[in-house]
C-alpha positions in Angstrom: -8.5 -45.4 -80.1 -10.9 -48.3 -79.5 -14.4 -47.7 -78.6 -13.2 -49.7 -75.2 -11.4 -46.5 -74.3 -13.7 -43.9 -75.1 -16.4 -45.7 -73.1 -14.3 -45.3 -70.3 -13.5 -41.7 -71.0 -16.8 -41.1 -70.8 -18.0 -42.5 -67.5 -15.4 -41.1 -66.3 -16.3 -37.7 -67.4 -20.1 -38.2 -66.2 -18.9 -39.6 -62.7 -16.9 -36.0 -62.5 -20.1 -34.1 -64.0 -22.2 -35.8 -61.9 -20.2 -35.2 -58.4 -19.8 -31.8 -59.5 -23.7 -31.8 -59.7 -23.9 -32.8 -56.7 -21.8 -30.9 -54.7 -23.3 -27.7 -56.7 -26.6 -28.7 -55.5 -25.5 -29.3 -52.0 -24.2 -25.9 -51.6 -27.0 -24.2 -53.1 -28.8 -26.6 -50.6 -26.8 -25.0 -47.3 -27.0 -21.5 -48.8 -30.7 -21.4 -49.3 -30.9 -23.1 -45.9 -28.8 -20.3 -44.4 -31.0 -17.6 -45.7 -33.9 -18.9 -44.3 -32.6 -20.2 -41.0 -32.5 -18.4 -37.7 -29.8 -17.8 -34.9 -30.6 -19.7 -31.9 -28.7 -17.6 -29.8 -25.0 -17.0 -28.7 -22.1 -18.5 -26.9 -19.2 -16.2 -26.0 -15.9 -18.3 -24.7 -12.8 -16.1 -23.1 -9.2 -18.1 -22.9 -6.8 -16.9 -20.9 -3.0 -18.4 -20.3 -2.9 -16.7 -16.6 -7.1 -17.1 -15.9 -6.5 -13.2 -15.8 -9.9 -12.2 -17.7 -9.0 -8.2 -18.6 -12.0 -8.3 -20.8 -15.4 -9.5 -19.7 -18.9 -11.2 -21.0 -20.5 -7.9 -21.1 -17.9 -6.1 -23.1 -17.6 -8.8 -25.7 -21.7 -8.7 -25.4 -21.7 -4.5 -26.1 -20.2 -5.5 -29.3 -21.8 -7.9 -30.9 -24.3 -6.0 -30.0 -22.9 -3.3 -31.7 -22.5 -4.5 -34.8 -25.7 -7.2 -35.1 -27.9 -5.4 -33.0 -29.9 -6.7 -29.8 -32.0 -8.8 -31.7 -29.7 -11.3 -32.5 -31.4 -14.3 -31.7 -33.9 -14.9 -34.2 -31.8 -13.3 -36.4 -31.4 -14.3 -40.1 -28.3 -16.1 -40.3 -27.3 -14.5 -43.4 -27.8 -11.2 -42.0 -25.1 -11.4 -39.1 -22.2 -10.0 -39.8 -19.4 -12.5 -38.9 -16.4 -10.8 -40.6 -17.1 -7.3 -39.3 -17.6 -9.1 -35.9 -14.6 -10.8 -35.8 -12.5 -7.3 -37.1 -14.3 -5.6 -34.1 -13.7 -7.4 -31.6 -10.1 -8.1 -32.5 -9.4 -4.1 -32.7 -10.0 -4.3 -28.9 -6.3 -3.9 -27.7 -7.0 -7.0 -25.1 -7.7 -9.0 -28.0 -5.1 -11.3 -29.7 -7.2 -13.5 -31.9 -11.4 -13.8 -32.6 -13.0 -16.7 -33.9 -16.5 -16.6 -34.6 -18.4 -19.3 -36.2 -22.2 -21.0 -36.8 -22.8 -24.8 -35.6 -25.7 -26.9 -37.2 -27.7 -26.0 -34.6 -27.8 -22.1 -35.5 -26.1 -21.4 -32.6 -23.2 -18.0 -32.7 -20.0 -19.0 -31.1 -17.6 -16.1 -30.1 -14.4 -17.9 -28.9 -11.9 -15.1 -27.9 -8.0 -15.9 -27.1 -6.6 -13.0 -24.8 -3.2 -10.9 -25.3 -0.7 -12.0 -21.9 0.7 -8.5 -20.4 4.5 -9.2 -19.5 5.4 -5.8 -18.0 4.0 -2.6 -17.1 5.8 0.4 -18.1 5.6 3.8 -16.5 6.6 6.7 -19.4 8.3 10.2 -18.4 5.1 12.1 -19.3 3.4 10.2 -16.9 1.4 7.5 -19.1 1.3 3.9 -17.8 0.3 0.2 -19.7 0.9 -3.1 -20.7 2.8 -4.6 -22.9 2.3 -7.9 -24.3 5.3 -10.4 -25.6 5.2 -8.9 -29.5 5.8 -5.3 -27.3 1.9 -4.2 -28.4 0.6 -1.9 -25.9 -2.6 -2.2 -23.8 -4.1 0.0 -22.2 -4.7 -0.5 -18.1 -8.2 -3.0 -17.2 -10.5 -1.7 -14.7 -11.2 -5.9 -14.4 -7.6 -7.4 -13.2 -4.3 -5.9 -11.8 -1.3 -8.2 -12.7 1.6 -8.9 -11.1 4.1 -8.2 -13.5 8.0 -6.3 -13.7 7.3 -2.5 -13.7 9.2 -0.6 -16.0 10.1 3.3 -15.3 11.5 6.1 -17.2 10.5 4.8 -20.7 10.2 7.7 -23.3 7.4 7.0 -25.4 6.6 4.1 -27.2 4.7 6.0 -29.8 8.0 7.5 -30.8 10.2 4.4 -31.5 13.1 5.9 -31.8 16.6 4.1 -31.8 16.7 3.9 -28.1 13.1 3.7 -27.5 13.3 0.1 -29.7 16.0 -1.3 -27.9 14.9 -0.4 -24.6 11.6 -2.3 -25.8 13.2 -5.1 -26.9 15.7 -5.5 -23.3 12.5 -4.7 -21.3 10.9 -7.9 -23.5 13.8 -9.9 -22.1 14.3 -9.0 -18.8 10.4 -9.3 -18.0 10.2 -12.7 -19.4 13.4 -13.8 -17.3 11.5 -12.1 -14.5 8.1 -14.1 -15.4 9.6 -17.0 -14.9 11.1 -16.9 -11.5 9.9 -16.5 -8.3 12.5 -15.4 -6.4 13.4 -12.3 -8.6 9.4 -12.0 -9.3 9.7 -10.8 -5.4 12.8 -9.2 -5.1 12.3 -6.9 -7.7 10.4 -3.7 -6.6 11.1 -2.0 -10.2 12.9 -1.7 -13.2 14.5 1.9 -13.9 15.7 2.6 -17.4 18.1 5.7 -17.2 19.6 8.3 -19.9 21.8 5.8 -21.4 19.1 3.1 -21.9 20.4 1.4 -19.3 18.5 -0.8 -16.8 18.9 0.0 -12.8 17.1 -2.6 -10.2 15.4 -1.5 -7.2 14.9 -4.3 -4.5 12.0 -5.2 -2.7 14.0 -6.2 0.1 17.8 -4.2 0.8 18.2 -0.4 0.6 20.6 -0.3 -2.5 20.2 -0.5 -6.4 21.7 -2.7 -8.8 23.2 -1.4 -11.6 22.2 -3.8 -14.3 23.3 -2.5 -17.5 21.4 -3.8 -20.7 19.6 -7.0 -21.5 23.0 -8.7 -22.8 23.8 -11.6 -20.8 21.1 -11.5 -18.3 21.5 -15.1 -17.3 25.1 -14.2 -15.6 23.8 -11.1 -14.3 21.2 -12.6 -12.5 23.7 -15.4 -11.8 26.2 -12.9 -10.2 23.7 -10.7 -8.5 22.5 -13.9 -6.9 25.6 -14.8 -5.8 26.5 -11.5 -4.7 22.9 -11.9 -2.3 24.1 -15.4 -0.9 27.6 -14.6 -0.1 27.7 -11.2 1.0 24.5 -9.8 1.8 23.2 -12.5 3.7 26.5 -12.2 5.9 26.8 -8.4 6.1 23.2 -7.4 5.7 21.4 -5.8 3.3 21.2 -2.1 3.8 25.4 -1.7 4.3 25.5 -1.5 0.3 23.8 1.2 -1.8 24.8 -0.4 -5.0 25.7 -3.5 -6.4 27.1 -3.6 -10.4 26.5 -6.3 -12.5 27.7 -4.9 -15.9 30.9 -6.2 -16.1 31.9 -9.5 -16.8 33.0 -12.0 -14.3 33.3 -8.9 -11.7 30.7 -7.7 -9.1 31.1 -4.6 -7.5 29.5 -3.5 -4.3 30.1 -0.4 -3.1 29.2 0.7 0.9 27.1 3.6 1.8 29.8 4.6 4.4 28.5 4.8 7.8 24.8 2.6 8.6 22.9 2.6 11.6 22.5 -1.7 10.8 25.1 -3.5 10.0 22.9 -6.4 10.0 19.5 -6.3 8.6 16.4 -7.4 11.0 15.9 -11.0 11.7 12.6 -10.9 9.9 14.2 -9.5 6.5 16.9 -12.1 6.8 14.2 -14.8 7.2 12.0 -13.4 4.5 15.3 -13.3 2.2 16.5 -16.8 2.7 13.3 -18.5 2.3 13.0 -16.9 -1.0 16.7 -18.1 -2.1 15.2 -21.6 -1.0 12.7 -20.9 -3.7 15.9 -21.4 -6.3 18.3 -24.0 -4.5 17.5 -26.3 -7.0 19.4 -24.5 -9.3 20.9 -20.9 -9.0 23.0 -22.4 -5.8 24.2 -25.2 -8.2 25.3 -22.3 -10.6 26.4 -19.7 -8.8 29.0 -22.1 -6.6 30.3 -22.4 -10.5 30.4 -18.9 -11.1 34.3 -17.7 -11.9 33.1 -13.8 -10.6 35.4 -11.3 -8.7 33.6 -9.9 -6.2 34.7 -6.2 -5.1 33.6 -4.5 -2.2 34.6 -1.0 -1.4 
């Protein structure tokens, strides 16, 4: 090995010691820094998707608060408890993620990211909350009420069992479908779910039900049920029918509530009705001229 070499070797190992050294001293730098420094103050930031705010300044306040005490500013850095902070306030059931951090000014940043409520469910015991899109519950906010599908009849969600799960999982799907459309966002007053499990519509506007089934397929049901609106309702009117089934495929059936004092709905309900199918021209009209369906009226 020449001498060349080892030379080398060795400024290359005292570069190394010597960064190490530094960064070392740096950090010792920053932590005895951070023990002597003091908080400036706070800054609490709350993002929503929807600008629905279900939890507010003061309650995000109350707990820092709680865990740092009033006194925060002028605080020792080193004495605020970010980690316990950031557990707390993400326990809060309107709380999907926490973030809470120092800048070099000293100042405490609270940046909070908000859970989205896609349905409200109604329970046969009476209980009634939210239920975000990875089906966590929430429990109603005194701040906001959303408009979102309601859901009735549901067991219990602290049970879970077989049914409960998949009547979780069909609600997660058929409130998301509902989310993202307008015209069903209005016509549909509620969502029943019946002894089988099975979903049953109510409409905001007609005096039947729709039989929907489960969440399988719910493209073509809504497809079908649309269809079923345009070509027959909107002729015959909308209270002549007290239900309308969906659940089989390429087959609506509508069956007639015998004898009706309107055979055709009010001029307002009609106008209300076909300015929300105008909402979906685009294209449900486009689809459901496509649509290969039986439709059975008896």
């Amino acid at each position: 090995m020449s001498i060349k070499f080892i030379i080398k070797k060795v400024l290359f190992i005292g570069l190394w010691i010597s960064i190490g050294g530094s960064i070392v001293t740096l950090l010792v730098a920053a932590v005895s820094k951070q023990t002597k420094e003091l908080c400036s103050g706070f800054e609490i930031t709350l993002n929503s998707e929807q600008n629905n705010f279900f939890i507010d300044r003061k309650q995000v306040e109350s707990i820092i608060f709680s865990i740092n005490g009033r006194g925060i500013n002028g605080k020792k850095i080193a004495l605020i408890k970010l980690h316990q902070l950031e557990d707390s306030l993400e326990k809060n059931n309107w709380v999907q993620n926490a973030e809470i951090w120092v800048d070099n000014q000293n100042m405490l940043h609270v940046s909070i990211v908000e859970r989205v409520p896609i349905a409200r469910i109604f329970t046969m015991n009476g209980d009634s909350y939210y239920i975000d899109s990875s089906l966590k519950t929430m429990q109603l906010s005194e701040n906001m009420n959303v408009k979102i599908p309601v859901f009735t009849g549901f067991t219990n969600a602290k049970l879970l069992s077989t049914k409960d799960s998949l009547s979780l999982v069909g609600i997660k799907k058929i409130a998301n479908f509902i989310n993202g459309n307008n015209f069903w966002m209005n016509q549909i007053s509620q969502i029943d779910i019946d002894s089988s499990g099975n979903f049953v519509m109510v409409p905001t506007i007609g005096n039947h039900i729709v039989k929907f089934g489960n969440a399988e397929n719910l493209d073509k049901k809504f497809e079908k049920l649309f269809a079923f609106y345009q070509q027959v309702l909107a002729k015959t009117g909308f209270d002549i029918y007290k239900l309308v089934d969906v659940q089989l495929a390429n087959q609506i059936i509508g069956t007639k509530r015998g004898v009706t004092n309107g055979v055709v709905d009010s001029l307002q309900w009609r106008n209300h009705i076909e300015q929300m199918m105008m909402q979906m021209r685009g294209d449900t009209i486009s689809v459901s001229e496509k649509l290969n369906s039986q439709i059975i009226t008896q």
